[in-house]
C-alpha positions as CSV (number, residue, x, y, z in Angstrom):
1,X,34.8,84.2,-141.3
2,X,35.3,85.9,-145.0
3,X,38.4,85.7,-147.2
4,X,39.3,87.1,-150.3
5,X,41.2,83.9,-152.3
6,X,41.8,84.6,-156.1
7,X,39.3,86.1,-158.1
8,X,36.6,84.8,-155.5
9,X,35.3,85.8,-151.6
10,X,34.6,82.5,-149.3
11,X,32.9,82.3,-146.0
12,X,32.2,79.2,-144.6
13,X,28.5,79.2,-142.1
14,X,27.1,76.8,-140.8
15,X,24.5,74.7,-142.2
16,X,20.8,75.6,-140.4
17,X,20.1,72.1,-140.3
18,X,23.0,70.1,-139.8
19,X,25.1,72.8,-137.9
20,X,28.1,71.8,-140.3
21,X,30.6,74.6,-142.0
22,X,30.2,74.5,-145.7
23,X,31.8,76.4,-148.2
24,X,30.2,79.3,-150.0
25,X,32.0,81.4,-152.5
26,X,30.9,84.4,-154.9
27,X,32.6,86.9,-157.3
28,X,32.5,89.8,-154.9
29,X,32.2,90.9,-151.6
30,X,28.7,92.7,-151.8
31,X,27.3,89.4,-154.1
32,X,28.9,87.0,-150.4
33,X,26.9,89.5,-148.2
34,X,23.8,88.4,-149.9
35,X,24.1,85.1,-150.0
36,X,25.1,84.9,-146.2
37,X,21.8,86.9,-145.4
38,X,20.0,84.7,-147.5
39,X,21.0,81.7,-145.0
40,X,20.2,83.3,-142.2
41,X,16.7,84.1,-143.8
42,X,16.4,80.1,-143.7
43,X,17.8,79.4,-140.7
44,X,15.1,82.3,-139.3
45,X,12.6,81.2,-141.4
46,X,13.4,76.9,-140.3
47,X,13.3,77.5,-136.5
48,X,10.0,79.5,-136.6
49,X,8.6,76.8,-138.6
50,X,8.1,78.3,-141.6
51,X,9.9,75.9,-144.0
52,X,10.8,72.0,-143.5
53,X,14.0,70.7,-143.8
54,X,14.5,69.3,-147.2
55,X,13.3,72.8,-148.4
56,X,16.0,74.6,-146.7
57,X,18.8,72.0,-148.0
58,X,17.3,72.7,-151.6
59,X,18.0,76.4,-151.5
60,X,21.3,75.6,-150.2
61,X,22.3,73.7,-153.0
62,X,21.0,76.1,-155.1
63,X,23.2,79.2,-153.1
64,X,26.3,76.5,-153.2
65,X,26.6,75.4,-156.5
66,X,23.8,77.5,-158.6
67,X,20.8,76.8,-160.6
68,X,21.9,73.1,-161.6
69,X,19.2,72.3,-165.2
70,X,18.9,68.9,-166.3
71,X,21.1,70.2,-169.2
72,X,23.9,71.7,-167.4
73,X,24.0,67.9,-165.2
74,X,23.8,65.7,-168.4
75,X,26.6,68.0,-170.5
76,X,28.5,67.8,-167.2
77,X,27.8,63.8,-167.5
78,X,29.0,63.4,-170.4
79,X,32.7,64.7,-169.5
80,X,32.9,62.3,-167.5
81,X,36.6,60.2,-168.3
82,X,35.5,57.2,-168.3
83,X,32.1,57.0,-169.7
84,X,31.6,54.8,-172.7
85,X,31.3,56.8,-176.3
86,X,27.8,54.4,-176.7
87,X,26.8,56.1,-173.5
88,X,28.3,59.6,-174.1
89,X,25.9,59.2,-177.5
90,X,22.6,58.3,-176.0
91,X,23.0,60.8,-173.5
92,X,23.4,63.6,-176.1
93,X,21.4,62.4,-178.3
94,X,18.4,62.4,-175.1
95,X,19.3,65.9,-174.9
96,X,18.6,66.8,-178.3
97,X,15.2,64.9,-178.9
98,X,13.1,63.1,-176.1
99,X,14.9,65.5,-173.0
100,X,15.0,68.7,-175.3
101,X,11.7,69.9,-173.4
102,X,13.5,69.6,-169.8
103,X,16.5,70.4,-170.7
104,X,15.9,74.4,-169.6
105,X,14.5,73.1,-166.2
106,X,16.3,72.7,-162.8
107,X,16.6,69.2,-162.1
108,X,14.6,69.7,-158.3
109,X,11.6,70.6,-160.0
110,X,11.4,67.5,-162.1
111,X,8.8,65.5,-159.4
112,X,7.0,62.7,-160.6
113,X,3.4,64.5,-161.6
114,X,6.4,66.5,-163.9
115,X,8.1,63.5,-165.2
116,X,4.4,61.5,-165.5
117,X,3.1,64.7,-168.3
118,X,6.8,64.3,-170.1
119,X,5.8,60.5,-170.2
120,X,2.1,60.9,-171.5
121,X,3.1,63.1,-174.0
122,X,5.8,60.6,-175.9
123,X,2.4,57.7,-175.7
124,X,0.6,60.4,-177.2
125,X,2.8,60.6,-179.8
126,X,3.2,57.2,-180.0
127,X,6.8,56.9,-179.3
128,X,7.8,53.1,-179.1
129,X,7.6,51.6,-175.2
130,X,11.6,51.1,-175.3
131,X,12.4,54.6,-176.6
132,X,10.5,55.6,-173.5
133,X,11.6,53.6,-171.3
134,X,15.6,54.5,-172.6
135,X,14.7,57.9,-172.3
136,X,13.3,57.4,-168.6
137,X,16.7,55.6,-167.9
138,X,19.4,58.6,-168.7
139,X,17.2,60.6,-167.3
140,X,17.3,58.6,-163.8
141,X,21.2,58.2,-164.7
142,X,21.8,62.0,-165.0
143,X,19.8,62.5,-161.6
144,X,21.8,60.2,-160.1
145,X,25.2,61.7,-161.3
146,X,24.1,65.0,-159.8
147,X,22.7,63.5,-156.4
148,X,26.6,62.3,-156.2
149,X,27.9,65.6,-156.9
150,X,26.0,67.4,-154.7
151,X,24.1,69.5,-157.0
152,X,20.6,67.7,-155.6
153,X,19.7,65.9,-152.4
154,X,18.0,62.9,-154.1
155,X,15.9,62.2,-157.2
156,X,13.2,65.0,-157.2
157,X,10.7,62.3,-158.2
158,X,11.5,60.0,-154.8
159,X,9.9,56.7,-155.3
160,X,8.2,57.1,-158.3
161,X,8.7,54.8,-161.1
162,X,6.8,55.5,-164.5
163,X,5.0,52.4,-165.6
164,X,5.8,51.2,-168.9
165,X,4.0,48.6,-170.2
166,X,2.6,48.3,-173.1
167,X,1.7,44.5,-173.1
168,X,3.3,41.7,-173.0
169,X,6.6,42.1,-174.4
170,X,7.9,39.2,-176.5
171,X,11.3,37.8,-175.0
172,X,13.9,38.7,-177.5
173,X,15.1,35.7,-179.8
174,X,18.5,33.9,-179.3
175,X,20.3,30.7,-180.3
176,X,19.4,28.1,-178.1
177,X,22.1,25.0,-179.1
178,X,25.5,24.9,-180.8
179,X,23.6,22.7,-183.5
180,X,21.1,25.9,-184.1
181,X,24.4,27.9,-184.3
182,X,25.8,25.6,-187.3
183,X,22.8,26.1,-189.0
184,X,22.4,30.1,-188.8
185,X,26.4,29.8,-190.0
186,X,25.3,27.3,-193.0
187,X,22.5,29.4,-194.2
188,X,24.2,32.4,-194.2
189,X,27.5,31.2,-196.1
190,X,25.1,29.7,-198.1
191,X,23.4,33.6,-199.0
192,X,26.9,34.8,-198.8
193,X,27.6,32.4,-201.8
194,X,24.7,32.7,-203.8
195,X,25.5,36.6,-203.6
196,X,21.8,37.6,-202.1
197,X,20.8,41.2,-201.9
198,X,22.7,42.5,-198.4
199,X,24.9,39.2,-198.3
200,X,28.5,38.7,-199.1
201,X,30.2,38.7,-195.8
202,X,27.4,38.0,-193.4
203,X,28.6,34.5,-192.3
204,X,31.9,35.8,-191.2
205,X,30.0,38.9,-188.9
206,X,27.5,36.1,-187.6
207,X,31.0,34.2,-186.7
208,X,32.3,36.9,-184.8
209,X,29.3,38.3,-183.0
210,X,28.5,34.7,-182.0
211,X,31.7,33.6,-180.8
212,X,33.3,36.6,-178.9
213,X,30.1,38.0,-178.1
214,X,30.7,41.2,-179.6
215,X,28.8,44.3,-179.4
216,X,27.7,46.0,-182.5
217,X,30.4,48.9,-182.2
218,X,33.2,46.2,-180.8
219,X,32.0,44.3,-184.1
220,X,32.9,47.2,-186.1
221,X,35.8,48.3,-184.3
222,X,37.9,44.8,-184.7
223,X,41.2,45.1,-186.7
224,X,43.3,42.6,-188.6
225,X,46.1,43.7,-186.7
226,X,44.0,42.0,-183.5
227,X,44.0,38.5,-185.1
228,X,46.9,35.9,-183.9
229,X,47.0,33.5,-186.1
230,X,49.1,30.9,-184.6
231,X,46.9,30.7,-181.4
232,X,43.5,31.5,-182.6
233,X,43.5,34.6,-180.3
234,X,41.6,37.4,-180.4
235,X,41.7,40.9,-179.0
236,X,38.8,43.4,-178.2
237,X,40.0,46.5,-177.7
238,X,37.7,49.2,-178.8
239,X,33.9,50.2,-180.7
240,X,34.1,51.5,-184.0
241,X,37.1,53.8,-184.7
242,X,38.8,54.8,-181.6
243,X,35.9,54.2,-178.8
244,X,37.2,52.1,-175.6
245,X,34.9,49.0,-174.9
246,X,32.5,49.3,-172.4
247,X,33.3,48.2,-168.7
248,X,37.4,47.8,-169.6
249,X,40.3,48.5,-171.4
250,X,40.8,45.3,-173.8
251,X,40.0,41.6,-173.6
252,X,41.3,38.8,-175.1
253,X,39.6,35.8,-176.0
254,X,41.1,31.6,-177.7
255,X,38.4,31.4,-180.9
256,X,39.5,28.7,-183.3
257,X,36.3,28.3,-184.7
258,X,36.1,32.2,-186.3
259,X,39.4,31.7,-187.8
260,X,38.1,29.7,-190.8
261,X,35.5,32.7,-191.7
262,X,38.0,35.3,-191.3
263,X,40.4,33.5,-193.6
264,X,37.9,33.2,-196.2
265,X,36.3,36.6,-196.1
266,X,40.0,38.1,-195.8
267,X,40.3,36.4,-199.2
268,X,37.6,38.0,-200.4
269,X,38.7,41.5,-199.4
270,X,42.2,40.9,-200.9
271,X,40.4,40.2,-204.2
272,X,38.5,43.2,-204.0
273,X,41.9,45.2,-203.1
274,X,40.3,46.1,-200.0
275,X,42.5,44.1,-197.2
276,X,45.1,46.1,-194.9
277,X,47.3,44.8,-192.3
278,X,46.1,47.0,-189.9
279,X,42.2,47.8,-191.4
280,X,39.0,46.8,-190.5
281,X,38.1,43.7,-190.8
282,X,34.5,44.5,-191.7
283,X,35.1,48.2,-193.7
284,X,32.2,50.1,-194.9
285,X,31.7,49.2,-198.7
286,X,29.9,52.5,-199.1
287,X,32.7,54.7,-198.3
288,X,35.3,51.9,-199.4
289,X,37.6,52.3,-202.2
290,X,40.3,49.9,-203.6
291,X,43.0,50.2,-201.6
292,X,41.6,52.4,-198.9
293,X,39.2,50.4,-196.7
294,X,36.9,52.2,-194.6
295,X,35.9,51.1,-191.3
296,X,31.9,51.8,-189.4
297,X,32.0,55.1,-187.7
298,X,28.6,54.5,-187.3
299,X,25.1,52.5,-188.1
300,X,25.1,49.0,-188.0
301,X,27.7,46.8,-189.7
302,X,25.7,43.4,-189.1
303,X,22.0,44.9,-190.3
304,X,18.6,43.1,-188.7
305,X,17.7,42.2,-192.2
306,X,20.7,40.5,-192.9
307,X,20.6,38.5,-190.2
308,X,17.1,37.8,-190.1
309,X,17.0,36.6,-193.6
310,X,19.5,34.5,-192.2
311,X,17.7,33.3,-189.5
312,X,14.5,32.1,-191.9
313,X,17.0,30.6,-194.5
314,X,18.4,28.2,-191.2
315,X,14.3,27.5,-190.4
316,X,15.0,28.8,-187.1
317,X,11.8,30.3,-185.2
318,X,10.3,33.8,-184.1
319,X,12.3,35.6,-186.9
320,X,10.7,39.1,-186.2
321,X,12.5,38.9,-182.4
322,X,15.5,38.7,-183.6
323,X,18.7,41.5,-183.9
324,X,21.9,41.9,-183.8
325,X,22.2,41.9,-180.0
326,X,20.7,38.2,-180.4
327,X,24.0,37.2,-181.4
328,X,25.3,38.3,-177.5
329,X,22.4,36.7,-176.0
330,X,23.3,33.1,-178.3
331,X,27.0,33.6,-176.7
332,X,26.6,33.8,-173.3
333,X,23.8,31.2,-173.3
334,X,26.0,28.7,-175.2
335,X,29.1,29.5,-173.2
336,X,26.9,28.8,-170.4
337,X,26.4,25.4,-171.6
338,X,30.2,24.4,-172.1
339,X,32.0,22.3,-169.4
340,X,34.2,24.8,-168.8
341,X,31.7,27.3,-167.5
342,X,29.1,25.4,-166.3
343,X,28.1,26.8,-163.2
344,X,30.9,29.1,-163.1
345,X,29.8,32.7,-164.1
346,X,32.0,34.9,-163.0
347,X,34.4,33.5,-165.3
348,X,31.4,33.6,-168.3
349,X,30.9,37.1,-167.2
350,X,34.7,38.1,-167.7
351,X,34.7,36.4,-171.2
352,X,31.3,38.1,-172.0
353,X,32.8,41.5,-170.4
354,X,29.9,41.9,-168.4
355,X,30.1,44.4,-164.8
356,X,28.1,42.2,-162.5
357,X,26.2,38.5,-162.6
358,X,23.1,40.5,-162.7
359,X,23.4,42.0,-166.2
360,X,24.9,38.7,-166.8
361,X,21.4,36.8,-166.0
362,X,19.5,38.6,-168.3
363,X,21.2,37.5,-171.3
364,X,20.4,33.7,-170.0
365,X,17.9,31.2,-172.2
366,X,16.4,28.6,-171.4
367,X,17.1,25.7,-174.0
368,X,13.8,25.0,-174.9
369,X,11.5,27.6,-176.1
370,X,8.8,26.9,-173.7
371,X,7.1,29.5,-171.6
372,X,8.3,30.0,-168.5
373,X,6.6,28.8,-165.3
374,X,4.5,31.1,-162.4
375,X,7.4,32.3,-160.4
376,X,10.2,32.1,-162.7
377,X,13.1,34.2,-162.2
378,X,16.0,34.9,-165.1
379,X,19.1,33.5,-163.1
380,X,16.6,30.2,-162.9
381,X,16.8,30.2,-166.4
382,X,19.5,27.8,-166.1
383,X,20.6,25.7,-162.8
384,X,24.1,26.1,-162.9
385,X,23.5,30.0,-162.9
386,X,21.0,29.9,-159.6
387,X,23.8,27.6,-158.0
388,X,26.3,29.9,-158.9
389,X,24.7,33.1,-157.5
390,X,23.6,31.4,-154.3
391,X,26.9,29.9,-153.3
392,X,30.5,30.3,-153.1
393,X,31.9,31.2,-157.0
394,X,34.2,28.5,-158.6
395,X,37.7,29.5,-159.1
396,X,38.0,31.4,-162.4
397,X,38.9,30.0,-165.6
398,X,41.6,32.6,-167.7
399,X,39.0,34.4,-169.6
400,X,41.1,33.8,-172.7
401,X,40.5,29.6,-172.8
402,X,38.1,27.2,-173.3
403,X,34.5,27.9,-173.9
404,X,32.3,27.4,-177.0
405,X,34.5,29.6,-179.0
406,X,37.6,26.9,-178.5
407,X,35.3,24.2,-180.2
């Protein structure tokens, strides 16, 4: 049956394999003729045997919603309302340098001996083993996207998984104790006094990255109109400017141990004429001016060599593993140690704003820094967690009390 509807002519077949109606539309009449001869040509062409069929499901995609290239999927990605602006980044930013050479290519014809040569050739140019493997990652997420939109039956590369070793990759470095935390706070007031190069306000950024468990762009995104004094709370609404916080809306958390830094360092900035109710707390000295502070659009307002200069001044160990995100691992590992989490994660994992217990476990250390034993598995990293996953979840704790933060 064929209709004209507006500006487009619809005819609904049935599928060859499935024997379903499905909807096929085109700009004219003659352009719907030749599109409903083309699916009889596989329907001929699948009952003589001359094609299998996954291969006749491909072409139908293909006649349904047109020649889908990794491009058009990841652009169309993108859009998406409620993707994160860190996300909606990487993704571009795939497009435009490790993707750029499959970008032009339909997504079907991305198998794995396709996606292996795309691999090879970033080791051959010696492209770090984590660029690769984020690269590898948007690329299964874009695929993934368009697999739920229709546009493809399933990942063209099946079960194939690139592997991406390239040795033993050292565990990234975290604050083990809320004693190591006191000195990493010490040592870097201490820099921050003595005026070192990069220092100034790094004590108060440790603070905060420590405490809340902050992100880099929720770090640079925090105003001094989200401060309440009078309870010690703290909001987290957004990364950098105006970018909503991954996983939800806003999150409020009780952190009376930050306040101190933050009244010291707002001194600072009310000295240097650069404090406004409702600025930055941490604004971009670069592009700062008195009286019109500046907040992080971009880059990294805590930098690695701040904070690992830091981290040698406080004698702690492994000083080359350490980053900014070391700071998030230190929080939910100390959080995890509190009374009032102890063996309750979901309620860790709403103050860390975390989706699920299994992104949560990967942030988990051990307190000691001994290897691990034969076997080991990261939600054994600490006993209450493996208790936690395996049976019935405490009731939750308001995500906006207790916890290391409230000591």
């Amino acid at each position: 049956m064929t209709r004209r509807a507006a500006r487009a002519f619809v005819a609904w077949p049935r599928h060859p394999v499935t024997g379903r109606q499905f909807r096929v539309s085109a700009r004219t009449d003659r352009e719907l003729a030749a599109y409903l001869h083309r699916i009889d040509g596989l329907r001929e062409q699948l009952r003589l045997g001359m094609v299998g069929a996954a291969d006749v499901d491909r072409a139908l995609r293909r006649v349904v919603h047109g020649a889908v290239t990794l491009e058009r999927a990841a652009r169309a990605y993108t859009e998406r309302p409620n993707l994160s602006s860190n996300t909606r980044r990487r993704v571009r930013s795939f497009l435009s340098s490790a993707g750029a050479e499959l970008a032009p290519l339909e997504l079907d014809a991305l198998d794995a001996a396709r996606c292996q040569q795309w691999i090879d050739r970033r080791l051959a140019r010696r492209h770090a083993m984590s660029t690769i493997g984020t690269a590898w990652r948007t690329l299964r997420a874009v695929a993934r996207y368009a697999a739920a939109r229709g546009w493809i039956g399933a990942a063209p590369w099946g079960a194939w998984r690139p592997v991406l070793r390239g040795g033993a990759r050292p565990v990234r470095e975290a604050l083990r104790t809320v004693d190591e935390l006191a000195r990493l706070l010490g040592a870097a007031a201490a820099l921050d006094e003595a005026r070192a190069p990069g220092f100034g306000e790094v004590a108060p950024k440790i603070a905060a990255v420590a405490l809340l468990g902050l992100r880099r762009g929720e770090l640079a995104g925090l105003r001094w109109s989200d401060l309440a004094w009078a309870s010690f709370m703290v909001t987290i609404a957004r990364q950098y400017v105006d970018g909503a916080i991954k996983g939800r809306t806003v999150c409020t958390l009780h952190a009376p141990a930050l306040f101190p830094f933050l009244a010291a360092h707002r001194d600072r900035l009310i000295a240097d004429d650069l404090f406004l109710p409702d600025g930055p707390i941490f604004p971009q000295r670069r592009s700062s001016a008195p009286g019109r502070a500046r907040a992080y659009t971009q880059g990294e307002c805590l930098t690695i060599l701040a904070l690992r200069s830091a981290v040698r001044a406080a004698g702690l160990p492994n000083p080359s593993r350490w980053s900014t995100h070391s700071l998030r691992d230190s929080f939910v590992t100390l959080e995890s140690q509190s009374k009032e989490h102890a063996g309750d994660l979901a309620s860790l994992a709403d103050r860390s704003r975390h989706a699920s217990l299994a992104s949560l476990s990967r942030y988990l250390r051990t307190r000691s820094r001994e290897p691990a034993p034969p076997g080991f598995s990261l939600p054994d990293r600490i006993p209450a967690a493996r208790a936690a996953l395996a049976g019935p979840q405490p009731k939750k704790h308001r995500p906006g009390k207790g916890g290391l933060a409230g000591r």
